[in-house]
C-alpha positions in Angstrom: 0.0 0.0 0.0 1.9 3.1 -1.3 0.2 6.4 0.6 1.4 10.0 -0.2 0.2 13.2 1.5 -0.2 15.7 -1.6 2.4 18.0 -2.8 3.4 21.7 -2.0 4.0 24.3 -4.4 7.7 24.2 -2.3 7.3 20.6 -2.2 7.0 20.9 -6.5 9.9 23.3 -6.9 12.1 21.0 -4.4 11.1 18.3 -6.7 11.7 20.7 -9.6 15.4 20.9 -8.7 16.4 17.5 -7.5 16.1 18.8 -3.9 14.3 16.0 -2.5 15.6 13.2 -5.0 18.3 13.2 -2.0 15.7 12.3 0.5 14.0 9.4 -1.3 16.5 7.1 -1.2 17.0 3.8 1.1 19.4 2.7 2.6 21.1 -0.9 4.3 21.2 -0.4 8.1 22.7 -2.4 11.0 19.5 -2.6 12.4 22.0 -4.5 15.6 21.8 -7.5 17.5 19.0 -10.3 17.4 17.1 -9.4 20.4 13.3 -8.1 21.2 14.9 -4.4 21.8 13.1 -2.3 19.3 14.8 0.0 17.2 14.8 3.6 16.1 12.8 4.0 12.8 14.4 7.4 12.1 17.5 9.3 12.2 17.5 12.0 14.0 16.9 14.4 17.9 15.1 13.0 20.6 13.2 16.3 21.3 10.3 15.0 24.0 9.8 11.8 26.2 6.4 12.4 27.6 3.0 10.2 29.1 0.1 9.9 27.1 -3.1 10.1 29.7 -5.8 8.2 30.5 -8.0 9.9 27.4 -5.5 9.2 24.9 -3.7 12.8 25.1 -0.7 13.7 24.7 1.2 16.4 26.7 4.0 18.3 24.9 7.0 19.7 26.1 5.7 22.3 26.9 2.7 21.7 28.5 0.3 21.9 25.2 -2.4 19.0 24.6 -2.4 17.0 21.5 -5.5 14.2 21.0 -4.1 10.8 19.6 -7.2 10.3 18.7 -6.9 12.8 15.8 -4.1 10.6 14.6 -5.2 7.1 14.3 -8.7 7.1 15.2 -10.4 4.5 17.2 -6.8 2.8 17.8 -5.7 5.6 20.3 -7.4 3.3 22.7 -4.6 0.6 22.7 -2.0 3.7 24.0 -4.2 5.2 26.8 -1.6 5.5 29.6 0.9 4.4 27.9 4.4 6.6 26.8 6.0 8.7 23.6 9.0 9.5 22.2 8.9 12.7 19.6 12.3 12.4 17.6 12.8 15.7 15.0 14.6 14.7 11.6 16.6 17.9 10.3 17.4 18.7 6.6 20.9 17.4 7.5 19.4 13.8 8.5 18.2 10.4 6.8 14.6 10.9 5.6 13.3 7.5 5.4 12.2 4.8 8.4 12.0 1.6 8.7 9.7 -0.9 11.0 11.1 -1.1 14.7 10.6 -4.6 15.0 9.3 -7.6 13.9 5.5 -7.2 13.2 3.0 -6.2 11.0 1.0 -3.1 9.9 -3.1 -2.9 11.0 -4.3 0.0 10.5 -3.3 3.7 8.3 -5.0 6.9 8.9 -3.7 10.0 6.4 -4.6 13.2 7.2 -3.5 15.8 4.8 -3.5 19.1 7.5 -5.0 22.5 7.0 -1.9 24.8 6.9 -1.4 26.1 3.6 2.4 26.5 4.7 3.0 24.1 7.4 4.3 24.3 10.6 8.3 24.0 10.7 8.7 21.7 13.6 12.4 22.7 13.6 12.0 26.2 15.0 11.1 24.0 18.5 14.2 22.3 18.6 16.4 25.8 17.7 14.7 28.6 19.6 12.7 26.9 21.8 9.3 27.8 20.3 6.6 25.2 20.9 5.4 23.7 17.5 5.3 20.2 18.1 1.3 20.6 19.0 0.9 23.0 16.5 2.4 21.0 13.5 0.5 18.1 14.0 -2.9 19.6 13.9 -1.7 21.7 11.2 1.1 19.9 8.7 0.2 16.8 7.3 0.4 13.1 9.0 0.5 9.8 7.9 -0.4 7.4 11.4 0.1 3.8 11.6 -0.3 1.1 13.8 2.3 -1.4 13.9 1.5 -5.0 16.0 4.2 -6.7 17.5 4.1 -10.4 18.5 3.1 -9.0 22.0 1.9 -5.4 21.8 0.9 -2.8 19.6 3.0 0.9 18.5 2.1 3.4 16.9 4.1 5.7 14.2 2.9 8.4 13.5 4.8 10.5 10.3 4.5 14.5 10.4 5.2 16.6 8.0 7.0 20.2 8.6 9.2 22.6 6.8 7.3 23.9 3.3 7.2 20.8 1.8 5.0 18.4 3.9 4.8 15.2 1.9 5.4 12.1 3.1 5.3 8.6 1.6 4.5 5.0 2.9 5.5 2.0 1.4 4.3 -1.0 3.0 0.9 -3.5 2.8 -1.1 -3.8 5.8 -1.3 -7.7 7.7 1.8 -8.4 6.2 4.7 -9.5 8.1 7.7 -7.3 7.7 11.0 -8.2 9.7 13.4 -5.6 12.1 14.8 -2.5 10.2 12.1 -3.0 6.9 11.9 0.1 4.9 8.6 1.2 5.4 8.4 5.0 3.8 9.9 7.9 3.7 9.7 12.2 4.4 10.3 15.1 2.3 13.1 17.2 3.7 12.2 18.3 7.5 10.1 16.5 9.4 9.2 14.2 12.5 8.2 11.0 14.0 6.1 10.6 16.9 6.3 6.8 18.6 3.6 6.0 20.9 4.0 2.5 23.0 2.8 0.6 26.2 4.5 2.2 29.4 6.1 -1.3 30.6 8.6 -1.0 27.6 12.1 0.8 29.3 13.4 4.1 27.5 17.0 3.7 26.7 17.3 6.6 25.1 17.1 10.2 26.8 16.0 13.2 25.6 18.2 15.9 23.5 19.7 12.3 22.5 20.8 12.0 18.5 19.5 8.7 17.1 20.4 6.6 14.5 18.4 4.1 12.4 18.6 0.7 14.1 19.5 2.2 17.3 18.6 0.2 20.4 15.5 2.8 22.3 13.0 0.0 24.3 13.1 -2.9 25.5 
């Protein structure tokens, strides 16, 4: 199932002049050793480690509410109480991600976002301006939820900067293995991880990530 938010009018000249031919491109990964840690998707900044509340909401960084419910529907319900990890993917970093573990795809909710030039997500992480609620009621977002052999996670793609698109490239109830590429961003953008709270955190915030990095277990 290939899913694509629509495209820009910056999104069309970055495609116009090879910008984002840079972006689209996998890559082989060490996704590490064979064990049931699961492993960063994306590249990139660990910008918030937060709770997710007993309605499904999420609390950003600073303090602003965002409903998970917006993001994959009905399926919010399998996170209530659990955790999330916001990590912020700069120009500078890989733009594609890959499936955490082993597992499968259930369910994919696009949204395409209201903002005619969306949120940059990046101004958070460099002057401290809160965007992280704002972009994802704003940009675009592409939310999935991924079922391990025990429990389920959810990924949820945002789009930022002035391009916004993002792409998926995977087929629902299909079983993918550990470090599968699974769908890539447009230049600037972020991916919010939702997950049960028994999982351990072994990553800490302001943290750079790689792909196939060790971040639960």
């Amino acid at each position: 199932m290939k899913l694509s938010t629509k495209n820009s009018l910056f999104g069309r000249i970055a495609d116009y002049v090879g910008l984002n031919k840079n972006f689209h491109q996998y890559q082989k990964i060490d996704v590490g050793p064979d064990d049931s840690a699961l492993i960063s998707p994306v590249e990139g900044r660990v910008v918030h480690i937060g709770n997710i509340d007993e309605n499904g909401v999420l609390i950003s960084k600073h303090n602003k509410k965002v409903q998970l419910e917006d993001l994959i529907g009905n399926h919010y319900n399998q996170f209530v109480g659990g955790k999330f990890i916001n990590i912020y993917l700069s120009p500078n970093n890989l733009h594609f991600w890959v499936t955490p573990c082993d597992g499968m795809f259930t369910y994919t909710q696009k949204n395409e976002g209201k903002s005619v030039i969306p949120i940059y997500i990046g101004l958070e992480y460099l002057l401290g301006i809160e965007m992280f609620s704002k972009a994802i009621k704003w940009n675009a977002t592409i939310g999935s939820v991924f079922q391990t052999e025990k429990f389920p996670i959810a990924m949820i793609a945002i789009g930022s900067l002035n391009v916004n698109r993002i792409h998926t490239d995977y087929e629902e109830m299909q079983n993918y293995k550990k470090g599968t590429p699974c769908g890539y961003f447009s230049i600037g953008s972020s991916m919010l991880l939702c997950f049960p709270n028994h999982l351990k955190v072994l990553i800490d915030e302001g943290a750079d990530v790689k792909i196939g990095q060790r971040i639960l277990n």
